[in-house]
N, C-alpha and C positions, 0 to 999 in steps of 0.2 A: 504494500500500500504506500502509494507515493507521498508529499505533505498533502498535496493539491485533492487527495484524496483522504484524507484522515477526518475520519468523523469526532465530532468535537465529544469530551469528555472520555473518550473509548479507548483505553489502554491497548497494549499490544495482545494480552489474552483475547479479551474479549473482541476486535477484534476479528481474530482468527474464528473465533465464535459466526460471527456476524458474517464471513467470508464461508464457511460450511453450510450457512443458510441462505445464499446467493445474495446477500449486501454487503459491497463493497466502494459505498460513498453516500453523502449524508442523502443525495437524491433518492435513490436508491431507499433509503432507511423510509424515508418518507411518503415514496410510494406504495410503499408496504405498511407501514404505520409501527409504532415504537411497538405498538398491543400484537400484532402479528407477527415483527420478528421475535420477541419473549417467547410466543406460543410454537415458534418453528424450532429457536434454541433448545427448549423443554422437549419439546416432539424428537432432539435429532439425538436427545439422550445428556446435555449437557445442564448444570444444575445453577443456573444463573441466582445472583441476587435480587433482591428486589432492586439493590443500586444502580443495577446496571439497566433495569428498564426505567426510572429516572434519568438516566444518561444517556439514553436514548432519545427518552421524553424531553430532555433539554436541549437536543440535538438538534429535534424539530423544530423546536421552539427558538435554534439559535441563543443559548441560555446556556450557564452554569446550572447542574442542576440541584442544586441549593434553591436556585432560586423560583424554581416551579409553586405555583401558589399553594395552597392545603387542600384546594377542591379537586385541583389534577392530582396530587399524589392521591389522595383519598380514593378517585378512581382508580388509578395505578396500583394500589394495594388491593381491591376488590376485585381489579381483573388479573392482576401475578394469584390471588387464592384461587380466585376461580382454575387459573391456567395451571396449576400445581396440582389442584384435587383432580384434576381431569387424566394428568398424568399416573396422579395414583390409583386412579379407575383404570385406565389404559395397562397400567403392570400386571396390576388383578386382573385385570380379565385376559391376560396373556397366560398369566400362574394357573387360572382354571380352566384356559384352553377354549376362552370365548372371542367372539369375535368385538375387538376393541371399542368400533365407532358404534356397535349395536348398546356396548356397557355406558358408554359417554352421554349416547341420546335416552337410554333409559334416565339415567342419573340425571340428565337435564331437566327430563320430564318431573322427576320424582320432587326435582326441588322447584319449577314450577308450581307446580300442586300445594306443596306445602306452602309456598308464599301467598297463593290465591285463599289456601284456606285461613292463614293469618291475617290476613287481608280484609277478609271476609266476601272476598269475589268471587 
């Protein structure tokens, strides 16, 4: 990765991360969106921080990412959980020999449901 190509906040790890899941320049990151490359990293088996999809998110943003406001990281933490629990549906349903995206949409469903019935929808 040349300077001209260096994504702002992104170490040389990480990085290489982002280069295993086809972004290799902040265009790139953004066409894809910070939330999408997290979710490809997670998927290609790599166990990212939540800082690095802030770092992402600041990328986009052209920003340190310190300085992302509390409403985006608040999102950023609800979609790195969500993107985490999915992968741990994903291992499980490999361990018992299901088929992955069938456990993902289940689980998606299941937690729909229980929001509509908190809800009272």
């Amino acid at each position: 990765m040349t300077a001209s190509e260096k994504i702002r906040n992104v170490g040389p790890r990480s990085a290489a991360w982002l280069r295993q899941v086809g972004v290799r320049n902040t265009e790139e990151l953004k066409a894809m969106g910070s939330v999408e490359v997290f979710r490809r990293i997670v998927k290609a088996g790599f166990k990212p921080s939540l800082n690095l999809l802030y770092a992402m998110a600041g990328a986009e943003d052209d920003c340190h990412w310190t300085a992302l406001d509390e409403d985006r990281k608040a999102a950023l933490i609800l979609a790195a959980e969500q993107i985490n629990t999915e992968a741990k549906v994903r291992r499980k349903a490999h361990a018992l020999g299901r088929d992955p995206d069938e456990m993902v949409a289940q689980h998606r469903e299941a937690l729909a449901q229980a929001a509509a019935e908190a809800t009272g929808d």
